[in-house]
C-alpha positions as CSV (number, residue, x, y, z in Angstrom):
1,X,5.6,-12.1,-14.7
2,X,2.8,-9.9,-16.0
3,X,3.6,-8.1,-19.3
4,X,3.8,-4.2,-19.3
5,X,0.7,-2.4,-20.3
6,X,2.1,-0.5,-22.6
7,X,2.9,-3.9,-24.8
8,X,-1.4,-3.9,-25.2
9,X,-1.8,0.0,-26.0
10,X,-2.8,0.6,-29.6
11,X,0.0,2.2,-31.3
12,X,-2.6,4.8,-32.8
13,X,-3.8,5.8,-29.2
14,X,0.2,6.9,-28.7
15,X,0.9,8.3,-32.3
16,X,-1.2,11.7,-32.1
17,X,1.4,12.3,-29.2
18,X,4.5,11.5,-31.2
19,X,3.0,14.1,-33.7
20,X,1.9,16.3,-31.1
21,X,5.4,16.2,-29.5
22,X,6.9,17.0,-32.8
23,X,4.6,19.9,-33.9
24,X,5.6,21.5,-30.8
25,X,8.7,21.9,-31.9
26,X,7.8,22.9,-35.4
27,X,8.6,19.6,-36.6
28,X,6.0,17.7,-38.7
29,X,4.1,14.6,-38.9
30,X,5.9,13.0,-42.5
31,X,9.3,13.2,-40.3
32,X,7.1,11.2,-37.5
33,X,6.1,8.9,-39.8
34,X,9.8,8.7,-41.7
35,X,11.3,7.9,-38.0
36,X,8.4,5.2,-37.9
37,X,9.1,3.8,-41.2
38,X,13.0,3.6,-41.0
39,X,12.7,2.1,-38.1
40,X,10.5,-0.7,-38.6
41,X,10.6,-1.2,-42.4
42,X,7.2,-0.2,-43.0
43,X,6.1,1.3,-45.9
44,X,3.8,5.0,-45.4
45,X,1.1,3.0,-46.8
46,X,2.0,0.2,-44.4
47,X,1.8,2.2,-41.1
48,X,-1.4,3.8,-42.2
49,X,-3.2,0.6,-42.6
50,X,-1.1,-0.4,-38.8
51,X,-2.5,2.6,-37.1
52,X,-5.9,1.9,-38.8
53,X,-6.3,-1.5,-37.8
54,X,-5.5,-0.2,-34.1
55,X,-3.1,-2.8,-34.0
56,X,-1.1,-3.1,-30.2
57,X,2.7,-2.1,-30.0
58,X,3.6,-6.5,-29.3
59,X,1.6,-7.0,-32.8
60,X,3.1,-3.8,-34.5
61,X,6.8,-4.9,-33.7
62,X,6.4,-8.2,-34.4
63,X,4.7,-7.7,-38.0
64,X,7.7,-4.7,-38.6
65,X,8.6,-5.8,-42.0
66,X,12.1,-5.5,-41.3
67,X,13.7,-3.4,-38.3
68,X,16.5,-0.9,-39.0
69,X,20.3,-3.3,-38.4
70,X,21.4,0.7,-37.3
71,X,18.8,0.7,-34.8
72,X,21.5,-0.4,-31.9
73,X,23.0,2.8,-32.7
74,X,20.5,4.7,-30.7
75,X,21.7,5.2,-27.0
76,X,20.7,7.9,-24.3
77,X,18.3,7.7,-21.6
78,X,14.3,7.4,-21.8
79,X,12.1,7.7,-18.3
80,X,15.2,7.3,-16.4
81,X,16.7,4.2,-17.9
82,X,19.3,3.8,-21.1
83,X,17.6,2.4,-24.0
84,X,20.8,0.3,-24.6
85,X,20.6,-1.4,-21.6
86,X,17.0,-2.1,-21.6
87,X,16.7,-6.2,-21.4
88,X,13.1,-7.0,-22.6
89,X,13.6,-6.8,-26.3
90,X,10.3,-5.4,-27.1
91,X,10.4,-2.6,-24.3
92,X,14.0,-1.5,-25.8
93,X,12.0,-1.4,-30.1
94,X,9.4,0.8,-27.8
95,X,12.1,3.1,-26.4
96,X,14.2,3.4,-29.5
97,X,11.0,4.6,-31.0
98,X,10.9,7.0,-28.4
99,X,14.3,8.5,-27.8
100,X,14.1,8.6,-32.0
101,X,10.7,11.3,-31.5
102,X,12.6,12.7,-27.9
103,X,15.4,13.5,-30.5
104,X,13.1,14.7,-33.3
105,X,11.6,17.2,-31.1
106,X,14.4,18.6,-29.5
107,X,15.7,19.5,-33.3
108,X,18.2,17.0,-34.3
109,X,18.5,16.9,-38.0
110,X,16.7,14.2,-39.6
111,X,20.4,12.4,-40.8
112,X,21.2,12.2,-37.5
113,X,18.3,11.1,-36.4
114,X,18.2,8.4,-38.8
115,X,21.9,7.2,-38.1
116,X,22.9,7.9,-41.0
């Protein structure tokens, strides 16, 4: 079965859209990267060099330093489908990411956000 494409995307070709997304909603680019980081245990420093290397999303998941244990608290539904229920384990780190910025920009407080 052929992998999805968005497994081979560079992570930096999607982040100007998380940030994008966020601005939007006057929202701002260190809470982006705060989501990023508490997510995936990297450092700021960390996720600059990631996004600078132009590493894919399979690479940037599997390097995480360490993912968030709280992370299976995120539920809700992404494109259609819950993130909860998502099988492929990478697709469901890619759509926690996202539901985590979907939530950002529509103005959740950053403790909630966070799961915390």
């Amino acid at each position: 079965m052929p992998q999805h494409r968005i497994y081979t995307t560079s992570v930096a070709s999607v982040y100007p859209h998380y940030v994008t997304k966020a601005e939007k909603k006057n929202r701002t680019k260190d809470e982006v990267d705060q989501i990023i980081c508490w997510l995936t245990g990297y450092s700021p420093e960390q996720l600059q060099s990631r996004l600078d290397d132009d590493v894919d999303f399979q690479t940037f998941f599997a390097d995480a330093p360490a993912m968030n244990s709280n992370r299976s608290l995120i539920t809700g539904v992404v494109c259609g489908v819950r993130v909860e229920d998502m099988e492929e384990p990478l697709m469901r780190e890619i759509r926690y990411l996202d539901k985590l910025i979907d939530e950002l920009a529509k103005g959740k407080a950053m403790e909630k956000i966070l799961r915390g």
